[in-house]
Each structure stands twice: as structure tokens, then as C-alpha cells.
C-alpha beads as a LAMMPS data file, in Angstrom:
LAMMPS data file: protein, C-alpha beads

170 atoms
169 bonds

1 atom types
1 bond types

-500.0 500.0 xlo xhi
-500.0 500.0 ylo yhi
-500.0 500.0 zlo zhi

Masses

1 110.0

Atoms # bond

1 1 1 203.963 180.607 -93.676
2 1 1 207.605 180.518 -92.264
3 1 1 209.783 178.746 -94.991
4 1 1 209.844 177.308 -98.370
5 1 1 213.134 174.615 -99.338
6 1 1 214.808 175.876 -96.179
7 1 1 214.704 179.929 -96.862
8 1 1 212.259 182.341 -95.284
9 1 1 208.870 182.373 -97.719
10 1 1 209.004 186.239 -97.008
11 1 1 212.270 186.237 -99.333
12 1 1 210.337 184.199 -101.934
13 1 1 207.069 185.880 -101.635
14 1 1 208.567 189.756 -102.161
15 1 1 210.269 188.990 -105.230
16 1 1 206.591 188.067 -106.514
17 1 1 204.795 191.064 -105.076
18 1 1 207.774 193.594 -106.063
19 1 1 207.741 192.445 -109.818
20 1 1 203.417 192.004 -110.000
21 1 1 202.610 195.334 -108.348
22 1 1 203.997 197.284 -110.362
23 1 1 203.251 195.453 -113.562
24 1 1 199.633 195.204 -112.444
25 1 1 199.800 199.150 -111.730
26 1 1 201.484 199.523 -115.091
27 1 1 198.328 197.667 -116.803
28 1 1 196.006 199.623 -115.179
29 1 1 197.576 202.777 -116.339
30 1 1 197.489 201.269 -120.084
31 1 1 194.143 199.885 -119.656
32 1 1 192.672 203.155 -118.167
33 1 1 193.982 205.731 -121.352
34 1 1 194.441 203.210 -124.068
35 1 1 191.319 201.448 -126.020
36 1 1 193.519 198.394 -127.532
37 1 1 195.075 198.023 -124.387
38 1 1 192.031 197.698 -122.373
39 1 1 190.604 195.047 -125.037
40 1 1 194.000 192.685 -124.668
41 1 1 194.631 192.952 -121.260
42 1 1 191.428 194.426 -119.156
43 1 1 190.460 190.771 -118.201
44 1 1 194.494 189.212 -117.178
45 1 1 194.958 192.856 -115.701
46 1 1 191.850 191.946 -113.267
47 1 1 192.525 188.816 -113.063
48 1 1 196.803 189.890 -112.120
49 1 1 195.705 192.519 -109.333
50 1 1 193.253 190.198 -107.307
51 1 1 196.076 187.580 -107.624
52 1 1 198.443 190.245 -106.243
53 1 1 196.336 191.326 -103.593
54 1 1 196.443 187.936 -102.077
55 1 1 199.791 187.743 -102.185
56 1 1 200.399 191.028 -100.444
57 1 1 199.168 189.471 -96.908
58 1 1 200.630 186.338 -97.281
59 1 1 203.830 188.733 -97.830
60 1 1 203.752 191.141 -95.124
61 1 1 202.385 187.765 -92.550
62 1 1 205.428 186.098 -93.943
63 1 1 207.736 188.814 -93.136
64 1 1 206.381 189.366 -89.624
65 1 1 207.144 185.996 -89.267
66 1 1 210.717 186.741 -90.729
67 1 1 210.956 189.575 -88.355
68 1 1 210.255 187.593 -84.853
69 1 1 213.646 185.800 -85.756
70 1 1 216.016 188.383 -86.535
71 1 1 217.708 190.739 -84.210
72 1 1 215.604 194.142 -84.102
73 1 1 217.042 197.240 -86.041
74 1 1 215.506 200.810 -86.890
75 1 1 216.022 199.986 -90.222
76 1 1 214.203 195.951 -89.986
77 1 1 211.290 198.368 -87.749
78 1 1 211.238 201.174 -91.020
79 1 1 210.675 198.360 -93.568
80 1 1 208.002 196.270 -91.376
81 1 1 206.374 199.710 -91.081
82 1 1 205.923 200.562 -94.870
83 1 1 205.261 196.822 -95.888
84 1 1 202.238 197.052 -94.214
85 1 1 200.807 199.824 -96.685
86 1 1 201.286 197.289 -99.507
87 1 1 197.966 196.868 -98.846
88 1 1 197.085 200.244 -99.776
89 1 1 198.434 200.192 -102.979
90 1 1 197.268 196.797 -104.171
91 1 1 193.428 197.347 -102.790
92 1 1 192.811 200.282 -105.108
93 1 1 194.976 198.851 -108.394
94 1 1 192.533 195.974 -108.014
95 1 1 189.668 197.380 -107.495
96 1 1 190.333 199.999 -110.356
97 1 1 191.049 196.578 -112.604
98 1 1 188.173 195.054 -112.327
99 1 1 185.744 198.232 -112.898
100 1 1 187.910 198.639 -116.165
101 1 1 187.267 195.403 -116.371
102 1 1 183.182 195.188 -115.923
103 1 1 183.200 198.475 -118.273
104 1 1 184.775 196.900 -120.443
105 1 1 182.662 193.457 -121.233
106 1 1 179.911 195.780 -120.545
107 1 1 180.859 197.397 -123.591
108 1 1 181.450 194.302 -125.448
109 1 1 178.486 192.107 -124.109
110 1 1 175.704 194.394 -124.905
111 1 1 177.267 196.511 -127.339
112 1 1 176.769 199.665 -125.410
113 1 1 176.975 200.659 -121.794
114 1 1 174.495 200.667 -119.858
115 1 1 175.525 201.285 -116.096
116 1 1 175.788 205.635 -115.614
117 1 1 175.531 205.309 -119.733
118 1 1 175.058 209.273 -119.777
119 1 1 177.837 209.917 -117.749
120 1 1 180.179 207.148 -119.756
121 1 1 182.592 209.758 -121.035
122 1 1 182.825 211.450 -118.159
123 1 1 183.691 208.537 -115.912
124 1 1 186.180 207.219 -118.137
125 1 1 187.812 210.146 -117.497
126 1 1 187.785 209.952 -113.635
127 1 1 189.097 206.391 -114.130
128 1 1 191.867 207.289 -116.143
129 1 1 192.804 210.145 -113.895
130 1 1 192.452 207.671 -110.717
131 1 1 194.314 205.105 -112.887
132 1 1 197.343 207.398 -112.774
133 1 1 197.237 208.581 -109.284
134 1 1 196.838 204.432 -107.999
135 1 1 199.265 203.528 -110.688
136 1 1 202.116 206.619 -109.442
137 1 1 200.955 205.485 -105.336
138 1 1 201.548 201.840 -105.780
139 1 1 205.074 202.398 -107.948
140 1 1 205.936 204.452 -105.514
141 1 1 204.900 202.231 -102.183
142 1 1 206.298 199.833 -104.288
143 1 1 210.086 200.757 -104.288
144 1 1 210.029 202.969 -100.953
145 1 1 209.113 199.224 -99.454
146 1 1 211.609 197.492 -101.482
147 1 1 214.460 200.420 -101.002
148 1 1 214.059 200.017 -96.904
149 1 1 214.046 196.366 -96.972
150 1 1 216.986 196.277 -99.019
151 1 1 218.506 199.048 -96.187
152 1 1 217.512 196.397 -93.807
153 1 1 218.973 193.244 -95.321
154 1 1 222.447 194.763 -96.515
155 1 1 223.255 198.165 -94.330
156 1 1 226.808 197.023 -92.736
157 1 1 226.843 193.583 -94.718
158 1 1 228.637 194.831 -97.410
159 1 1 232.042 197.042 -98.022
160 1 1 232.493 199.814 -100.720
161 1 1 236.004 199.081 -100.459
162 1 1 236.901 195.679 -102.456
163 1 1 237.822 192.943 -100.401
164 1 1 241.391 191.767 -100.347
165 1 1 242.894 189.913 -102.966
166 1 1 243.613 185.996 -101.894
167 1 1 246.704 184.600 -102.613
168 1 1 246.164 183.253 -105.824
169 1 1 244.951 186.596 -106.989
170 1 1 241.459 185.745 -106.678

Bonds

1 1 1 2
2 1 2 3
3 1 3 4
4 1 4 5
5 1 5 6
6 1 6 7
7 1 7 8
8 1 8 9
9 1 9 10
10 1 10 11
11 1 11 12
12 1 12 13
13 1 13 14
14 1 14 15
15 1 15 16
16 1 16 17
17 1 17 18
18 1 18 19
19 1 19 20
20 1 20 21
21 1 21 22
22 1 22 23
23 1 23 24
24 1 24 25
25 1 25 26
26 1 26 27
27 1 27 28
28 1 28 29
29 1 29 30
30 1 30 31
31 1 31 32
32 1 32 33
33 1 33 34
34 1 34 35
35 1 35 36
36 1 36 37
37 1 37 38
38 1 38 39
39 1 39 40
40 1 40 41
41 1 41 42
42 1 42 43
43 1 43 44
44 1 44 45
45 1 45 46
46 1 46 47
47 1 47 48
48 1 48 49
49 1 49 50
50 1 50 51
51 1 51 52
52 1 52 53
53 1 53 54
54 1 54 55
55 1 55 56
56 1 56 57
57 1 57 58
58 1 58 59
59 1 59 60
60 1 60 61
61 1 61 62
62 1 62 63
63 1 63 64
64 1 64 65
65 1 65 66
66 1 66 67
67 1 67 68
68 1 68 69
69 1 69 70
70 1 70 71
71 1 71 72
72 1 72 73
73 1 73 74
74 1 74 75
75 1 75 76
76 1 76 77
77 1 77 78
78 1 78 79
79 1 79 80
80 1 80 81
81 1 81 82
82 1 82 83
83 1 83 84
84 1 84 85
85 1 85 86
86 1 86 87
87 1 87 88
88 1 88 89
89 1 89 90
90 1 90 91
91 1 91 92
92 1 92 93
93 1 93 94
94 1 94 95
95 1 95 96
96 1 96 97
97 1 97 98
98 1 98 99
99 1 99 100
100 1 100 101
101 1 101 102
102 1 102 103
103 1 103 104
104 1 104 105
105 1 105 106
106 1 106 107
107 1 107 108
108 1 108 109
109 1 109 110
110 1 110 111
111 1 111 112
112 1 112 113
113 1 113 114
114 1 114 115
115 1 115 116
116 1 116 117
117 1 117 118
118 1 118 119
119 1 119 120
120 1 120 121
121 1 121 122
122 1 122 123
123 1 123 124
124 1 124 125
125 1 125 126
126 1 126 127
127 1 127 128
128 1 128 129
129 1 129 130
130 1 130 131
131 1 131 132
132 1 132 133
133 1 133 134
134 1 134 135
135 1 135 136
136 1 136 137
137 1 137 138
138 1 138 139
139 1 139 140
140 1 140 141
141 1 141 142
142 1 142 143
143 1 143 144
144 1 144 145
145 1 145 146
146 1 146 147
147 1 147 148
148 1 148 149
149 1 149 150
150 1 150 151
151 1 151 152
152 1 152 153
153 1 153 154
154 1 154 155
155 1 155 156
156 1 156 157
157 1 157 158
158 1 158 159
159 1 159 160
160 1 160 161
161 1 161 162
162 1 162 163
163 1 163 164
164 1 164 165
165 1 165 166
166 1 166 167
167 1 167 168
168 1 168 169
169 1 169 170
């Protein structure tokens, strides 16, 4: 995918990924440690993160794409670098979601649990401590991706110094 309306879909596309990752890691998180959380939004939470890992390839292909055209920089190399372990923090937020998820209409299908059932309290706790670990990682991924493509787009486009006044004032 190269453009959308004219602009480069990469542009497009990372507004989506930089807004859903985190909000995806966010519900997992809640989901994870909170019971009325994980009954409202265990199933959109799965449903979010598979939706967001889809979009990170389209994302990083669409930047590569991006990146062919523009002139190469340390700081255009940096962010096409870290993009690609956008992967790596969507993969586990999803997978996470959707065994919250399945543990969760377990629960509510059959009334009980029945998959490691003796071990139920003890691997909710595992999920909730992995829950915060993915959650922290993809935040994390999440802006150091955003922060160096941000570097990229803007370093030496922009003045701290205002610009001169025109001569109407403006």
C-alpha cells in the first residue's frame, strides 16, 4: 500500500496503530486484574488486538514503502529499525486478549472452568502479571517508535526561534 487521497498510507496507518496499541494494551491490563472489566470488554479487547495486529504489518510495509522515497537519514534508519518490533508488542497483547478472552466465556458458558480448573487461581495470576509486563512493553515500543519517527519527520524542519513577523504583523 503506497498512498491513500494523495498522502503516504504509512502517515494514515500510524495514527491508527499509535492510538489502538496502546488502548488495546491498556484493556488488557484492565481485563487481566479487574473482574467487571474483563466481563465488558474481554470480547472487543480480543476482538481490538487481532484488529491491531493486522494493522501493524500493513504499517511497518507501508512505511518501508514510505522509506524507498525519501532521502536516507540516521534518524529515518532509527525509526524503520524500531517499527519493526511493533510486531513484538502487538503479538503478545493479542494473544494475552484472547486467552482472557476464552477464560472468560469459559467461565460464563459452563459456569465453571474447566481447562487447568485446579490451577485457575494460580494462572490468573500469571496472566495478570504477564498482562502488566505486555501492557508496560507495548506502551513503551509504542512511544519509543512514535518519539523516533517524529525525530525523523521534524529534526531540522522546524525553528525554536519564532519566525519573523510579516508585514502586516502576522
Amino acid at each position: 500500500m503506497g498512498t491513500v487521497n494523495g498522502l503516504p498510507a504509512h502517515i494514515l496507518l500510524v495514527h491508527a496503530v499509535v492510538v489502538l496499541l496502546p488502548l488495546a494494551a491498556l484493556l488488557l491490563l484492565l481485563t487481566a486484574v479487574w473482574p467487571a472489566a474483563r466481563r465488558r470488554f474481554a470480547g472487543p479487547n480480543a476482538i481490538l488486538s487481532v484488529l491491531v495486529l493486522a494493522l501493524v504489518p500493513l504499517t511497518t510495509s507501508a512505511g518501508e514503502w514510505l522509506e524507498e522515497r525519501l532521502p536516507r537519514t540516521e534518524l529515518l534508519h532509527e525509526h524503520a529499525e524500531l517499527g519493526d518490533t511493533a510486531v513484538f508488542a502487538a503479538l503478545p497483547v493479542a494473544l494475552l486478549a484472547l486467552v482472557i478472552w476464552w477464560r472468560h466465556r469459559e467461565t460464563t458458558t459452563t459456569g465453571q472452568r474447566t481447562y487447568l480448573a485446579p490451577l485457575s487461581v494460580t494462572v490468573t495470576r500469571i496472566v495478570a502479571v504477564l498482562a502488566v509486563l505486555i501492557a508496560g512493553f507495548a506502551a513503551v515500543d509504542t512511544y519509543r517508535i512514535g518519539d523516533s519517527g517524529a525525530k525523523a519527520a521534524w529534526t531540522d524542519k522546524v525553528s525554536s526561534t519564532p519566525a519573523p513577523e510579516g508585514p502586516d504583523g502576522d
